[in-house]
VOGU-3710 file (C-alpha; in Angstrom, 3 decimals, decimal comma):
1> xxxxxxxxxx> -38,872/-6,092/-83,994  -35,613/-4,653/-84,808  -33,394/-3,751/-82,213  -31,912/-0,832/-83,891  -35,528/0,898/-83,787  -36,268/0,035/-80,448  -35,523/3,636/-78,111  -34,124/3,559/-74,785  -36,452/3,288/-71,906  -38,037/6,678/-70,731
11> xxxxxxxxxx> -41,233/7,922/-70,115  -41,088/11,948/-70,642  -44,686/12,997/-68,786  -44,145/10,799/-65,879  -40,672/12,829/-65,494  -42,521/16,299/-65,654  -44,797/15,177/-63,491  -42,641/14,379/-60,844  -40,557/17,427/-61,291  -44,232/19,324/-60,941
21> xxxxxxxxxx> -44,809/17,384/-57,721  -41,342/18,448/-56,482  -41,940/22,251/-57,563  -45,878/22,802/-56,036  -44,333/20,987/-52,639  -44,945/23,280/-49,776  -42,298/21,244/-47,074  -38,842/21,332/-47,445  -38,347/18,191/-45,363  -40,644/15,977/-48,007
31> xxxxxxxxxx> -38,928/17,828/-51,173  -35,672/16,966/-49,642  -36,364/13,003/-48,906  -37,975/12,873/-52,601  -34,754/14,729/-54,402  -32,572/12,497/-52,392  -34,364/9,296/-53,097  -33,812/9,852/-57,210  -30,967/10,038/-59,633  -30,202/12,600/-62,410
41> xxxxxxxxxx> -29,069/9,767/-64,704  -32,996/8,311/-64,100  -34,407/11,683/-66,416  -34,054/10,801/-70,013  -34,419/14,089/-71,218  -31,316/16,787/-70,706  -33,792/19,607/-69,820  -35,362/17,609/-67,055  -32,405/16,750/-65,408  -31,086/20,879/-65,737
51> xxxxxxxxxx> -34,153/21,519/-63,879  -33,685/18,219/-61,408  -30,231/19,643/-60,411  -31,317/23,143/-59,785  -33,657/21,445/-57,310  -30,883/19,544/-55,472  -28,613/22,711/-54,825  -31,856/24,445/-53,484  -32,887/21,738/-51,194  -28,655/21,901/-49,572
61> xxxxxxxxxx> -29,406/25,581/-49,373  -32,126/24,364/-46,859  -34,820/26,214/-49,689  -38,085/24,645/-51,008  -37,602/23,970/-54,397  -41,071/25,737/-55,890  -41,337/27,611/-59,210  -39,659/30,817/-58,207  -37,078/29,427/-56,078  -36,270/26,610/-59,214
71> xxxxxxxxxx> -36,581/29,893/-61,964  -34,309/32,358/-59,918  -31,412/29,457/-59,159  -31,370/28,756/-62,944  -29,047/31,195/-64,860  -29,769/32,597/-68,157  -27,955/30,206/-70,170  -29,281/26,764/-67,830  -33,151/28,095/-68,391  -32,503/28,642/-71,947
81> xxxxxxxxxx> -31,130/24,944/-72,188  -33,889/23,902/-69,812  -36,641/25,083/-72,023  -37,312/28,498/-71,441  -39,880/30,178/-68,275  -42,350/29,134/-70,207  -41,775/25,467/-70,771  -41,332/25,497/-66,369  -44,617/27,579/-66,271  -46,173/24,175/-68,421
91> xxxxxxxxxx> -44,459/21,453/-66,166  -45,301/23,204/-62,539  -49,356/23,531/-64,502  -49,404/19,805/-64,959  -52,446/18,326/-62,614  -50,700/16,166/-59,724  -50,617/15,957/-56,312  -47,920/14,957/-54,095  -49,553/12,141/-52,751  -48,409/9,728/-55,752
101> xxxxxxxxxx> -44,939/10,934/-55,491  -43,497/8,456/-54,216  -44,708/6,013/-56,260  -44,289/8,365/-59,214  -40,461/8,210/-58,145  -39,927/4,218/-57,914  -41,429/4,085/-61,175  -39,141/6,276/-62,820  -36,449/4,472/-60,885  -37,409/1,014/-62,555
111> xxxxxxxxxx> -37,117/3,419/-65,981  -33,531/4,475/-65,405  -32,261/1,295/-64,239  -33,712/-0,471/-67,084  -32,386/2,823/-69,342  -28,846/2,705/-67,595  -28,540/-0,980/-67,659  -28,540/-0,669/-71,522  -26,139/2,361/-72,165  -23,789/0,508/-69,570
121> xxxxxxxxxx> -24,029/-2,395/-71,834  -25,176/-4,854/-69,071  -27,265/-6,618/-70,917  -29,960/-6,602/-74,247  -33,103/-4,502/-74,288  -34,969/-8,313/-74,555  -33,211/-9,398/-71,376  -35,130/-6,618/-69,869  -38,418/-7,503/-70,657  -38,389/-11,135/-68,703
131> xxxxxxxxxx> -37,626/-8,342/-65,044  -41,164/-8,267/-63,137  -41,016/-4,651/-62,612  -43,039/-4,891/-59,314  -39,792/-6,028/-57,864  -38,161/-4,387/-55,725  -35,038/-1,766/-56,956  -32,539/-4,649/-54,617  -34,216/-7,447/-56,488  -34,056/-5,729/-59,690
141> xxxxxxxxxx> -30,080/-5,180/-59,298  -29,287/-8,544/-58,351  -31,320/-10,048/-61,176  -29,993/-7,394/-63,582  -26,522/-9,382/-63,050  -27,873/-12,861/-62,681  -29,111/-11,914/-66,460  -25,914/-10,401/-67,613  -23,777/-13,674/-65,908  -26,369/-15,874/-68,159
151> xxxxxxxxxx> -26,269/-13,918/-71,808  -21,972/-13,741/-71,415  -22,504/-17,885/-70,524  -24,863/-18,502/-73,209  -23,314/-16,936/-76,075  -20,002/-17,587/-75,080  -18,758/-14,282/-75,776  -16,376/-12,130/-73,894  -18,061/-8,980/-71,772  -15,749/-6,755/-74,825
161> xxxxxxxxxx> -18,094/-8,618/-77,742  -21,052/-8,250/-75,450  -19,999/-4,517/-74,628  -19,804/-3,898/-78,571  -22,894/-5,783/-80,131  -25,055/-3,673/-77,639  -23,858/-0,836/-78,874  -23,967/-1,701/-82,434  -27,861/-2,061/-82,137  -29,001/0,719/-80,000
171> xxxxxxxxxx> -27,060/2,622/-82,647  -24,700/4,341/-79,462  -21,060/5,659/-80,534  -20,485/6,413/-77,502  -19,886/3,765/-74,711  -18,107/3,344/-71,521  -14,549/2,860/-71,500  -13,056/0,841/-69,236  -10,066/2,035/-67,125  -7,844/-0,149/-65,667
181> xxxxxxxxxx> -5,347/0,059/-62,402  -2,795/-2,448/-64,363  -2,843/-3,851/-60,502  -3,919/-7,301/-60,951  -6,143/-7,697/-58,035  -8,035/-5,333/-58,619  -8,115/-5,594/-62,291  -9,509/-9,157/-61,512  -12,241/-7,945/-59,488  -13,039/-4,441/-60,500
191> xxxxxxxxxx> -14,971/-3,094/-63,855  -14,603/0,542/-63,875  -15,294/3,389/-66,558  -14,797/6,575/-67,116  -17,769/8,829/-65,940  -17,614/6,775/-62,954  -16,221/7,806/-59,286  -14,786/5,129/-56,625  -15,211/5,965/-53,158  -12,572/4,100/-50,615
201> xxxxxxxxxx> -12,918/5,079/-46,865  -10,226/4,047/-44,581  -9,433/4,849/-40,929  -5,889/6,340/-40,796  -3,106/4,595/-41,435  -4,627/1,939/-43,000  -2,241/2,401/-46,347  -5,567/3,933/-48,754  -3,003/6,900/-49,699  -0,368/4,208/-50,357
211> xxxxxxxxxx> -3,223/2,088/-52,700  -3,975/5,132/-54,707  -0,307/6,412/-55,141  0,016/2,189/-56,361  -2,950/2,703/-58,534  -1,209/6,471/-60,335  1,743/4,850/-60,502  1,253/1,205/-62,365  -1,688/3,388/-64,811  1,562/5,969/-65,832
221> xxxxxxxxxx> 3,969/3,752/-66,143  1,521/1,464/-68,464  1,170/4,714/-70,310  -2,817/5,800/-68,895  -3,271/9,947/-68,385  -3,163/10,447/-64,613  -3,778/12,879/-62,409  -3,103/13,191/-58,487  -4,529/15,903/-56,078  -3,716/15,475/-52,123
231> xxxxxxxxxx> -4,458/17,366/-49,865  -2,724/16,212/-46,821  0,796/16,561/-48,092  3,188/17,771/-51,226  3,586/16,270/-54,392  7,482/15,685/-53,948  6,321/14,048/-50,373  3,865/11,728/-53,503  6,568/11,092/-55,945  9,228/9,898/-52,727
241> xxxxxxxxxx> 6,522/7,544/-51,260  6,029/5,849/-55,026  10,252/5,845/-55,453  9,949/3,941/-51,931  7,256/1,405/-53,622  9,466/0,859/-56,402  12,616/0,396/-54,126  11,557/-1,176/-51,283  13,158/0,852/-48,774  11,585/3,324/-46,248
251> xxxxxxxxxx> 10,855/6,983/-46,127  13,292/7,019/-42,663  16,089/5,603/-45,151  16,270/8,083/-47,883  16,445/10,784/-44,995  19,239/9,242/-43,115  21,513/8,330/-46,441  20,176/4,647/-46,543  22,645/4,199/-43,796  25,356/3,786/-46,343
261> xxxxxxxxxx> 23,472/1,491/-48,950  24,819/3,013/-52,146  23,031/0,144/-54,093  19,736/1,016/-52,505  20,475/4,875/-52,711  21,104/4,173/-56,628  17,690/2,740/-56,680  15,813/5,206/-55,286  17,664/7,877/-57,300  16,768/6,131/-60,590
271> xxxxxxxxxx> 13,392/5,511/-59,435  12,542/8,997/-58,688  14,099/10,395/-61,881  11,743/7,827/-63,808  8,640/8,867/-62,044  9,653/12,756/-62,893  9,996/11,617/-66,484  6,489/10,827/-66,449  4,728/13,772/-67,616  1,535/12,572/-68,606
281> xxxxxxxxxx> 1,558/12,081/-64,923  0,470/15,220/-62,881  0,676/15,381/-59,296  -0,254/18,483/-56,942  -0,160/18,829/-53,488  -0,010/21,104/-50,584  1,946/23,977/-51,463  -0,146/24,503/-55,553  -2,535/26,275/-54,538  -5,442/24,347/-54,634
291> xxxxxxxxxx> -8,238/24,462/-52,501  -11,823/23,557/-53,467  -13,374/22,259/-56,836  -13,381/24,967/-59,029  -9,574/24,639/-58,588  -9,366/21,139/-59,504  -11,722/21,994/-62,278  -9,133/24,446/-63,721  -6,131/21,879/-63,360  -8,231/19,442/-65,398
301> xxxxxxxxxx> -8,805/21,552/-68,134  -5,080/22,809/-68,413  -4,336/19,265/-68,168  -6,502/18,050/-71,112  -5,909/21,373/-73,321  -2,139/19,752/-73,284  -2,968/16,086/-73,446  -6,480/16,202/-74,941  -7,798/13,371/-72,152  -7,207/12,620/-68,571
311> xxxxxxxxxx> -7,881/8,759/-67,887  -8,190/9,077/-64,070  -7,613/11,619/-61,244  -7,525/10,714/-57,578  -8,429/13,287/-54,835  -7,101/12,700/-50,901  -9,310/13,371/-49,675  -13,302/14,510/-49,671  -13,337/16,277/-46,094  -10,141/18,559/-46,510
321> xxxxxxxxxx> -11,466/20,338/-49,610  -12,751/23,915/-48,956  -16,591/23,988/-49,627  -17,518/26,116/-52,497  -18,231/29,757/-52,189  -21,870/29,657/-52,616  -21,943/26,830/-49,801  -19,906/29,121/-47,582  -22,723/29,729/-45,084  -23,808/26,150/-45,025
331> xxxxxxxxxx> -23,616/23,613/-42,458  -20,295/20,577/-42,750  -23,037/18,132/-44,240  -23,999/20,501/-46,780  -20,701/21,494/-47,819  -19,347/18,202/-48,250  -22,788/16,902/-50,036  -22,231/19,600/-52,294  -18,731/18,990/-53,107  -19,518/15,265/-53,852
341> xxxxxxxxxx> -22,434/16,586/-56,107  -19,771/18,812/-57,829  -17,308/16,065/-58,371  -19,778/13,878/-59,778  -20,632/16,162/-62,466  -16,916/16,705/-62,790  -16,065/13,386/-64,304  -18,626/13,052/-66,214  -18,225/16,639/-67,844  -14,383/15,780/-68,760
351> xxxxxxxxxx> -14,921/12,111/-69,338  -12,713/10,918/-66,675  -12,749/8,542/-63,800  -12,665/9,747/-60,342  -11,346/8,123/-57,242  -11,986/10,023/-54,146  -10,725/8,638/-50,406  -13,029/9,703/-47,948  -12,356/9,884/-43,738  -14,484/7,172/-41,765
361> xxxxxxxxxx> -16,428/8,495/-38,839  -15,430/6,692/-35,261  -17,457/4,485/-34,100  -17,622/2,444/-30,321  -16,279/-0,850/-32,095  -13,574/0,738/-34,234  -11,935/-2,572/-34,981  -15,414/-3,393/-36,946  -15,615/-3,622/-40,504  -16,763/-0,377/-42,132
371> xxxxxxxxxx> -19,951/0,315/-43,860  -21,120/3,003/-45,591  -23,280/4,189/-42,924  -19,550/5,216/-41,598  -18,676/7,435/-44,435  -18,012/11,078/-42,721  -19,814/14,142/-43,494  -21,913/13,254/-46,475  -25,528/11,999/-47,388  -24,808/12,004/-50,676
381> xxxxxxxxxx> -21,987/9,622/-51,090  -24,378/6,956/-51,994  -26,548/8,018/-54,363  -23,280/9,518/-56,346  -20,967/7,003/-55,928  -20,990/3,936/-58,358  -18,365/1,969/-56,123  -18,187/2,703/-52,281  -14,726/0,530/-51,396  -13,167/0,385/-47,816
391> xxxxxxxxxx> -9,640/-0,897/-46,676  -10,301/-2,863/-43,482  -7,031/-4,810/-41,427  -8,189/-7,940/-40,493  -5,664/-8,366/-37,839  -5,219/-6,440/-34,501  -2,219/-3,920/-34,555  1,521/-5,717/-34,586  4,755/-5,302/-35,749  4,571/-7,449/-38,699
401> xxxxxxxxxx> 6,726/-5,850/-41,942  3,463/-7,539/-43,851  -0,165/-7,104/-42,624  -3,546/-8,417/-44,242  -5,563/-5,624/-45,655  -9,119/-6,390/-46,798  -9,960/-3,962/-49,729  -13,581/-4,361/-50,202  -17,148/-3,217/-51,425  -20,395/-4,350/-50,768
411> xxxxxxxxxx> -22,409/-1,558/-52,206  -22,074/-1,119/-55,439  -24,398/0,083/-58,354  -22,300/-1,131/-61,674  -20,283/-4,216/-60,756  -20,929/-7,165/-58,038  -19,605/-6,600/-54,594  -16,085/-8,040/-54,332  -13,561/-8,352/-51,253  -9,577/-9,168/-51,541
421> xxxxxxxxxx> -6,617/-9,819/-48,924  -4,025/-7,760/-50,061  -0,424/-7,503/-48,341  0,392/-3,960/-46,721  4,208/-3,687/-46,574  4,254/-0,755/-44,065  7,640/-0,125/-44,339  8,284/1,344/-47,803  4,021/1,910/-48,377  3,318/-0,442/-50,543
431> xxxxxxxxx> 0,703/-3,544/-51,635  2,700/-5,929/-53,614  0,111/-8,176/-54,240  -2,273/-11,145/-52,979  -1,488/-11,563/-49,330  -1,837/-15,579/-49,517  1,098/-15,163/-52,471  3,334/-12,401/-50,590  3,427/-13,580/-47,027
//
């Protein structure tokens, strides 16, 4: 059979008739562990996953997601592209029950996988068809890889040709585009797209500020469309801690005159009057005004009116943005889960890629290594994220100008897990490199 007539995995009544299970549910504790257990991505069709969304704002608003509650949430224009009353009047009609939900769910889990796998140009639609879908979803990942590792091998083609013969038979213009930190280690390590969000968690002071003001820095100066929002401090406070990475010297030094350098003071003046001449670079802090989402939503579209794209925004960090409005009332959970929520449908509205730092909750070991069980505030986290990242030291506290950071993620849905040393030079906030070729 020809590829090119072959449609993308999806199964439209088993969709509806999960959405029907989710609207005739009577307990908002069971509507709440099914919503949470699936993915918008997993509904093939665009009304489904209107209505799917409607039910995930109800169910952090603590309401049961029935008929009326899913009809009143949706506005005029999101039941018109939804279907109409009438088409929810058919879906919440369908005969099911709730006790087949579950399974209902893991098939259309199996679905979107499969589905995703393809548009993410993992591997070929044939590939697919050697996966025992009785798997489990763990099993399916890792053999989802296993396959792409042996396709790349056999045909002895770069991931690139791979990427683009997929593509050219599923008939797809549009694909993911890859966008790089021009950081070698991570380059070597780390596939991500646009559409995609990065989540690093750090405890304090562990330099995951200084990574992603690395990150801005080497993507501007290699000519990417950036985008900074912190929180924590300004942007000048931003632009002096990247004119330190570029210089070498300390934020204590260009305060006290760099105790009569004039060589290093030359430095740091040229460096910060190259970093302003970035203007594809934008960079707001405390002090502009912004708050919560729908703020960073309106920088992003001033920011691609002018420069028609934005390649990557960072945001430090999750817990110090202001929930939204309409999440006012709602518990700190809530509000953060629905801030993630809103920041996942924020890059893949504008087409960007998101990197968001997030606080780690404390724990009795603190010196541990971090999971994602740690992440603070937020249920969410991990069925948004596509890479959940952590910065870990991996020696106890000294005095060293150079430490060992471990930057590292074991839970991952679109590339493997991967873990690097990198060197943390405290001093002027930077992470030069490899630690094993630094130090």
């Amino acid at each position: 059979m020809n590829t090119t007539e072959k449609p993308l995995p999806h199964n439209l009544h088993l969709e509806e008739m999960i959405l029907a299970g989710l609207m005739i549910s009577t307990e908002l504790k069971i509507a709440t562990k099914h919503i949470f257990s699936l993915n918008c991505e997993w509904f093939y069709n665009p009304k489904n996953q209107i209505i799917y969304n409607a039910m995930r704002e109800l169910v952090l608003l603590r309401q049961v997601p029935d008929f009326l509650a899913v009809l009143q949430r949706l506005n005029e224009k999101q039941l018109a592209e939804a279907g109409g009353e009438d088409r929810l009047m058919q879906i919440v009609s369908l005969e099911c029950t709730t006790a087949l939900l579950s399974q209902r769910i893991n098939e259309l889990k199996i679905i979107g996988i499969q589905r995703l796998a393809i548009i993410e140009c993992l591997m070929t639609s044939e590939s697919l068809q050697t996966l025992d879908v009785k798997e489990t979803i763990d099993n399916h990942y890792a053999k989802m890889n296993k396959l792409q590792k042996a396709y790349i091998q056999t045909q002895k083609r770069t991931t690139a040709d791979l990427v683009d013969s997929i593509l050219e038979k599923l008939s797809n213009p549009e694909k993911s585009e890859q966008v790089k930190f021009h950081y070698i280690p991570a380059d070597n390590e780390i596939y991500f797209c646009k559409k995609q969000i990065m989540i690093i968690g750090a405890k304090p002071k562990t330099g995951k500020t200084a990574l992603i003001n690395k990150f801005q820095l080497n993507q501007s100066l290699a000519g990417m469309n950036t985008m900074m929002i912190c929180l924590e401090s300004s942007a000048e406070q931003q632009i002096a801690r990247m004119a330190c990475q570029m210089t070498g010297c300390s934020l204590t030094e260009t305060k006290t005159g760099f105790n009569g350098n004039k060589v290093l003071a030359t430095n740091y003046a040229e460096a910060l009057q190259r970093i302003r001449k970035l203007d594809r670079m934008a960079i707001y802090g405390v002090g502009d005004g912004i708050k919560d989402l729908y703020e960073v939503e309106g920088r992003v579209q001033e920011y691609i009116e002018e420069f028609k794209h934005l390649d990557c925004l960072y945001l430090d960090y999750l817990q110090r943005l202001a929930p939204l409005p309409e999440y006012s009332r709602c518990n700190i959970r809530e509000k953060t889960d629905a801030n993630v929520m809103f920041f996942s449908n924020l890059v893949k509205d504008y087409n960007f890629a998101g990197v968001l730092l997030s606080q780690l909750s404390r724990s009795q070991d603190d010196s541990s290594r971090p999971t994602s069980q740690r992440l603070k505030e937020s249920s969410t986290i991990e069925q948004e994220a596509d890479i959940i990242a952590f910065l870990h030291y991996q020696t106890k506290k000294s005095d060293a100008p150079i430490r060992p950071v471990e930057f590292f993620a074991d839970d991952t849905r679109t590339i493997e897990p991967f873990s690097m040393s990198l060197a943390f030079e405290g001093k002027c906030m930077d992470f030069p490199g490899y630690f094993s070729t630094i130090y």
